[in-house]
N, C-alpha and C positions, 0 to 999 in steps of 0.2 A: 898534394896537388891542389891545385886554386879551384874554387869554384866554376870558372870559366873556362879552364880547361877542362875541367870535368862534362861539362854540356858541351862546347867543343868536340871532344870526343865523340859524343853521343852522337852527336847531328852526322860525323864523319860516320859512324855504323848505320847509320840511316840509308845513305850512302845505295845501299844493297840492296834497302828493302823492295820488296815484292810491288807494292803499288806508287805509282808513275808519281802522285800527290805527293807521298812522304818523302819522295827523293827529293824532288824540286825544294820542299820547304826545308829542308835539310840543307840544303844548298846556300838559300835564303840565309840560314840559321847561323850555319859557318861563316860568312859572309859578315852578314851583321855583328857576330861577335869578333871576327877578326877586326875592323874597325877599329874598336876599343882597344885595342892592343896589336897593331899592326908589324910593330915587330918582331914579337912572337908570333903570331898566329900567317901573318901572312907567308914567309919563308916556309913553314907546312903546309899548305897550300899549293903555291909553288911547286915544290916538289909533286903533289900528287900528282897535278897536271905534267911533269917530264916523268916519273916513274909506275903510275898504276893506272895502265889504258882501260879497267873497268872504273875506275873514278874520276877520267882526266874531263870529261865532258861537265859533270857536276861542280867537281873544282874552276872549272872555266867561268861553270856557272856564278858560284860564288867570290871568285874573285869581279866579275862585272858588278857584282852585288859591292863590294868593297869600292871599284870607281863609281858607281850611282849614288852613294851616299858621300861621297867624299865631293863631290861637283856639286850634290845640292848644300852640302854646307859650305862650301865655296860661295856659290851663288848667294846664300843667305847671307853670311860677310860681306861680299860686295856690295849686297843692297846698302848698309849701315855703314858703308867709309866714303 
């Protein structure tokens, strides 16, 4: 298993945790590393949001986190063409 999935992972058990903070940054966390690897990471995502309604909000979360950085690097491109 790749280093990235293995933090992946992790941020997805975060997912549960007890305080409100850890979840969000977990979200954050999956988000940001999906990015890097959109093809993998995103389609797992995806899914959580159609199949586990206690993670579908977070997943939601983190995919918004995947189009915000995807539009600011957008926008930085554009500035340079």
């Amino acid at each position: 298993m790749s280093p990235q999935q293995e933090i992946f992972n992790q941020a997805i058990e975060r997912f549960t945790a007890e305080q409100e903070e850890v979840r969000t940054a977990a979200a954050f966390a999956a988000g940001n590393i999906a990015v890097g690897n959109l093809h993998h990471f995103l389609p797992l995502i995806v899914k959580m949001v159609e199949n586990d309604q206690e993670k579908r909000l977070l997943s939601l979360h983190a995919i918004k986190e995947v189009r915000d950085v995807r539009l600011a690097y957008l926008n930085v491109t554009n500035m340079y063409l």
